[in-house]
N, C-alpha and C positions, 0 to 999 in steps of 0.2 A: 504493500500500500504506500511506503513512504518512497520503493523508487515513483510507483504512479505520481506521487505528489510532485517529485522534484521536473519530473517531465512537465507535470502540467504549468509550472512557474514557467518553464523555460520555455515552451511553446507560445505563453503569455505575452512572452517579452519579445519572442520574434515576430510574434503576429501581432502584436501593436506596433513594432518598426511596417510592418508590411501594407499596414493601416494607414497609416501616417503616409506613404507612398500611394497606395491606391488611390487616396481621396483626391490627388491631384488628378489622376484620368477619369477619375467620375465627374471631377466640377468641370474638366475643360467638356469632357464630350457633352456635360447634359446643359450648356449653354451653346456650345456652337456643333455640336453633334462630330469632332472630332476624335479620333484616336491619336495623341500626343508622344508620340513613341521616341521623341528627345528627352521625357519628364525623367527614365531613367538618368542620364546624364546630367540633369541637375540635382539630383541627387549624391553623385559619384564627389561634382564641384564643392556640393555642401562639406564632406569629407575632410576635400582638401584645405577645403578653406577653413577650418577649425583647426584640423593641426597645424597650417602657418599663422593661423592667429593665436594659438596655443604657447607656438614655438617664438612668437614674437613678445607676448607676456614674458614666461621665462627668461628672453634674454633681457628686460629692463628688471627684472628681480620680483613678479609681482606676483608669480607663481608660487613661490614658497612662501611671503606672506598672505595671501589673500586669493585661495586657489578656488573657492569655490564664486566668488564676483569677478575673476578669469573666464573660467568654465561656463557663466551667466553670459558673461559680455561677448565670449564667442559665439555662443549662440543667436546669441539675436544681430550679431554683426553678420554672419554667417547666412541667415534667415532673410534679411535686408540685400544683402549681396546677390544671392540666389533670386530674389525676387523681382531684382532691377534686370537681371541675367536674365528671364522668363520674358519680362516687358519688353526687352528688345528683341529677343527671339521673335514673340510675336508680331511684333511691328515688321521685321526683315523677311518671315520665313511665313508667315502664314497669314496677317491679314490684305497682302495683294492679292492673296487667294481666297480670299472670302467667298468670292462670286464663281471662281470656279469650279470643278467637279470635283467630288470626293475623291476621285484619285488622284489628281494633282497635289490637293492637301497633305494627301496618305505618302505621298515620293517626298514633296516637301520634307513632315516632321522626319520620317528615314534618312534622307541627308541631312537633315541640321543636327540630328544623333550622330553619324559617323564624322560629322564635323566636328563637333565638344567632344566627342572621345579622342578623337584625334590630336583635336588643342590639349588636352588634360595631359596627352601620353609625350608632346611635341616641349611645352613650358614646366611638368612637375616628374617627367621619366617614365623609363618603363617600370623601377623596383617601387614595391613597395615601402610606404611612409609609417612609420613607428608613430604610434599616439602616446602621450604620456599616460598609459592608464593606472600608473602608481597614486595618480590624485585622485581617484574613486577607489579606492582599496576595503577588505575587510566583509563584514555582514554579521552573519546569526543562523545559528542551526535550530530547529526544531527536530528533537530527535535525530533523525540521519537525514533529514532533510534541510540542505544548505541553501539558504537565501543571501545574494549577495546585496552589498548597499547598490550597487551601480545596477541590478535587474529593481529593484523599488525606484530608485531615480529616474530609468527608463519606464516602468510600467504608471510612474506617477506622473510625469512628463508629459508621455501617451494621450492618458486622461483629461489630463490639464486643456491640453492641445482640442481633442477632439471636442471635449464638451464647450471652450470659449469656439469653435467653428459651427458647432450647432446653435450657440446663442446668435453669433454672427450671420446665418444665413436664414434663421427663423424669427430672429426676435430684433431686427434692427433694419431702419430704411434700404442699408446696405444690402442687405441680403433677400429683402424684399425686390430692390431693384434687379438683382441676380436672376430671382426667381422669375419676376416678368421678360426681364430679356431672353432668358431659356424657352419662357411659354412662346411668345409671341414678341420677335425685335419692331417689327413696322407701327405695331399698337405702342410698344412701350416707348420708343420714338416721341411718339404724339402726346405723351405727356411729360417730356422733357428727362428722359433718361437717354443717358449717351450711351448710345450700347459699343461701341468703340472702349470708353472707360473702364466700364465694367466689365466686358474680356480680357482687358487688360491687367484690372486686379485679379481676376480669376486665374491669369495666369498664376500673377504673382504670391498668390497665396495659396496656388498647390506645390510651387517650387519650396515655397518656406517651409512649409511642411514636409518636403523631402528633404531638405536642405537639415533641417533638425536629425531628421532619420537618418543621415548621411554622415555627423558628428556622432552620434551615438553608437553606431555601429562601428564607428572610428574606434571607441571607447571599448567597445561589449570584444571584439575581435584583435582592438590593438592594432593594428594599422589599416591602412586605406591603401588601394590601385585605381590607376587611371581607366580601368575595365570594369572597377566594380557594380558598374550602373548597371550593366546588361541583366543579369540572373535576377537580381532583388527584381528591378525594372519590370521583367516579362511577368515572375510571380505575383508584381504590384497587379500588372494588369489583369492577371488571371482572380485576383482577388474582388477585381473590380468587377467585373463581368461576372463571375460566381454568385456577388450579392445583388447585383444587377445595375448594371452600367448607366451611372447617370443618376441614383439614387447613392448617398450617403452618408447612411445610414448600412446599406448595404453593403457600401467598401469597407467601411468599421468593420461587419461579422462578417465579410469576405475574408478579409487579410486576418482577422483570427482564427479562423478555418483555415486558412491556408499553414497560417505557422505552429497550431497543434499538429495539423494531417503529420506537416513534416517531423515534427519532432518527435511525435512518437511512431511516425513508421521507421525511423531511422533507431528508435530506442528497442522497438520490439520484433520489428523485417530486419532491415538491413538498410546500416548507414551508408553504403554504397549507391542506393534510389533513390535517397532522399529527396533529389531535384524532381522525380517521378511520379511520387505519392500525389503531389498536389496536382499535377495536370491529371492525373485518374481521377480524383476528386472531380475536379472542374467541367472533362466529359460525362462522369456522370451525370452530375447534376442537368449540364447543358440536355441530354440525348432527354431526359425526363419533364427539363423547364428550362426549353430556351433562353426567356429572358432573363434567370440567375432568381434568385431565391425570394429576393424582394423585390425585383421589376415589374414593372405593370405590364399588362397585355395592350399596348397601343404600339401605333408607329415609332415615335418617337419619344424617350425617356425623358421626364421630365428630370429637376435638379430637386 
């Protein structure tokens, strides 16, 4: 029972990292009905750009005294960075295509991915970046079951995050405006919403949200690669579409679905399939409910 328990902490903690990533492809697609397939790569950036802001504390001395309003301040510099990253993307890579065909968009976000993967691999190398993860250190056992501070920091984080974007997109003009632009842009126009704007934030507040997930995993893993976007990335996706693309609500218990399936197929099958377990999940469910678990049965998903 208590390896079950320690599994289940750990699958928590990947599948609110995978959370945190999906909700960026549910909010871009269920306002402009795309698939965003760069949003791994802002993720990957979020990463790097923690451990150089990490490693730029450190060197003024600010690390050894005052390591957790470091760790704060990279975060949301990191979140900020990543989100201006998002805004320009879109402005370059995807809204001259506004008016065109969904496959145009879909070539688009594919090369503006192998683009950021390539600037990541071309400015920060191909090895691997060390995180200082000695500044989240230690935890608590419960009988044989070990709980680290840095899985509560992340699974508290998580929380934090997801439930201020639920206040954000249901309980505030902002998110109201969101939701009208998703339903209907040419209506929401006519009452003085700039749907321009608000794709724009959309962008940038699914990038912040990988952008987070992208230091943490810096942290949970101990370093970062200029490739690590791709695996989390497709999983993000697959978590989206599982809970149903375009709802977010859905990407939440997509991407915790996704990172139980894995952890405990890999704790009780074999850690070798890991990457495996969840796209069997994912067909399943598709082959039974196309539209993912909390999708509506209509054309188009709303947000």
């Amino acid at each position: 029972m208590d390896y079950f328990i320690q599994q289940l902490i750990n699958g928590l903690t990947l599948g609110g990292l995978y959370a945190l990533i999906a909700l960026g492809y549910t909010m871009v697609y269920g306002v402009i009905q795309l698939i965003n397939f760069a949003h791994g790569e802002f993720f990957a950036a979020g990463g790097y750009m923690g451990v150089i802001l990490l490693s730029f504390f450190a060197g003024l001395g600010y690390i050894d005294t005052h390591p957790f309003l470091c760790i704060g301040a990279s975060i949301l510099l990191t979140m900020a960075y990543c989100a201006f990253l998002a805004m320009g993307v879109e402005r370059v890579a995807y809204k001259p295509l506004r008016r065109a065909s969904r496959l145009a968009a879909l070539v688009s976000a594919l090369g503006m991915s192998i683009f950021l993967s390539n600037g990541l691999m071309l400015t920060q190398g191909v090895f691997d970046k060390a995180y200082p993860s000695e500044l989240i250190q230690g935890g608590f056992e419960v009988g044989t079951v070990i709980v680290s501070y840095l899985q509560l920091v992340i699974m508290g984080l998580t929380i934090l995050l997801l439930v201020g974007l639920n206040i954000l997109v249901f309980k505030t003009r902002v998110g109201m405006a969101m939701r009208a632009t998703a339903q209907d842009k040419i209506m929401s126009s006519l009452v003085a919403i700039s749907s321009n704007r608000i794709i724009a934030m959309t962008f940038a507040i699914g990038a912040g949200l990988a952008a987070c997930a992208g230091i943490m995993v810096g942290f949970y893993y101990g370093s970062v690669r200029y490739d690590m976007g791709f695996v989390p990335g497709i999983k993000a996706f697959a978590a989206a579409v599982l809970g149903g693309i375009g709802n977010i609500t859905g990407a939440m218990l997509g991407g915790l679905i996704i990172g139980m399936v894995e952890i405990f197929g890999a704790a009780y099958i074999s850690g070798q399939y890991k990457d495996v377990f969840a796209f069997i999940i994912l067909i399943s469910v598709l082959y039974f409910k196309p539209t993912g678990i909390m999708g509506e049965n209509v054309d188009d998903t709303r947000v």
